[in-house]
C-alpha positions as CSV (number, residue, x, y, z in Angstrom):
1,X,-98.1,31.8,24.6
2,X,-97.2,32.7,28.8
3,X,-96.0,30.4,30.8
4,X,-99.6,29.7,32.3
5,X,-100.6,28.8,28.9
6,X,-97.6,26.1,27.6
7,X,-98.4,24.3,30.7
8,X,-102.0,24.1,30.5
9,X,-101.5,23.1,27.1
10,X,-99.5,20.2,27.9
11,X,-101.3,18.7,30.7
12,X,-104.6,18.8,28.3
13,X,-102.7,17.2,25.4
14,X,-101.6,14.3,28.4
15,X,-105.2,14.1,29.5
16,X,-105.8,13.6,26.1
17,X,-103.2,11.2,25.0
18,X,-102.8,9.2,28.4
19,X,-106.5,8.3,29.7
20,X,-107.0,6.3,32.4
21,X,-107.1,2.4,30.6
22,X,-105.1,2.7,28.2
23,X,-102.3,-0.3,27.3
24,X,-99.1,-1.0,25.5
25,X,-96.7,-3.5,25.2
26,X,-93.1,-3.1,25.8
27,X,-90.3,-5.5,24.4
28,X,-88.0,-7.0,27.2
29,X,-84.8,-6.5,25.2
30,X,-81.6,-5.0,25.8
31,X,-80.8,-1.8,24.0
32,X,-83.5,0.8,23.0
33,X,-87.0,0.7,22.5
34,X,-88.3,-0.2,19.0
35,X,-90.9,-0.8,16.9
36,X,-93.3,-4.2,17.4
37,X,-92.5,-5.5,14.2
38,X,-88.8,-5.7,15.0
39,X,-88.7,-8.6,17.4
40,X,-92.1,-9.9,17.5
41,X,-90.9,-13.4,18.9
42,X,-89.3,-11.4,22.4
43,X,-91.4,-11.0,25.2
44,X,-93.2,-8.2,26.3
45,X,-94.3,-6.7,29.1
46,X,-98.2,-5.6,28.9
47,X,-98.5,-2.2,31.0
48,X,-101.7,0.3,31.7
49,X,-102.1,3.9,32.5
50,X,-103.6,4.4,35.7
51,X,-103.7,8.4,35.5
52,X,-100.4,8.7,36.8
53,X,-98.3,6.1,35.7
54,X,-97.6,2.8,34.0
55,X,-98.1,0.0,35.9
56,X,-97.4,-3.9,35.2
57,X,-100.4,-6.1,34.0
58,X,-99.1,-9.3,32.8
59,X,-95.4,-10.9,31.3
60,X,-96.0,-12.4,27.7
61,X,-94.3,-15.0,25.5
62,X,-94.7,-12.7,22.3
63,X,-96.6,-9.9,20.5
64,X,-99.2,-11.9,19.3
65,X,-100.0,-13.2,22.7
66,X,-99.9,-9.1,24.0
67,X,-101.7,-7.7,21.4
68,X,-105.0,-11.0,22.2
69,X,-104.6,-9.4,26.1
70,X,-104.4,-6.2,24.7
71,X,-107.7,-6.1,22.4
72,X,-109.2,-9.1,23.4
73,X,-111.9,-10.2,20.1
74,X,-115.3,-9.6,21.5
75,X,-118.3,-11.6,20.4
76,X,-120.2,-10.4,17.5
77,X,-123.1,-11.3,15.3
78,X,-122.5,-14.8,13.4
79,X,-121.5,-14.6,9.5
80,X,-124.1,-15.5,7.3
């Protein structure tokens, strides 16, 4: 591929991957970053992609409580 080409490649795979919205949670721990199952007791810092880069929505006790702000469970149809 040219030049042109590698870099049109990877700002369409970052449009792709990175939209506008999207969230993750981050573990505030020392040392590297890891998986969520590793520490899921440490707190964690919620962040979402603006198009350009992460900012800081919310500081949480644990994973359970980022993954509720995260994907928030939407009202359905009642069980039968």
């Amino acid at each position: 591929m040219s030049e042109w080409g590698d870099a049109r490649f990877g700002r369409r795979l970052l449009q792709r991957t990175y939209q506008p919205g999207r969230m993750r949670a981050v573990t505030l721990a020392p040392g590297p970053p890891r998986a969520a199952h590793v520490d899921p007791d440490m707190p964690r810092a919620v962040l979402r992609w603006d198009g350009q880069c992460w900012k800081l929505v919310a500081v949480v006790a644990d994973l359970a409580a980022a993954q509720e702000l995260m994907r928030p469970t939407k009202p359905g149809p009642e069980p039968w």
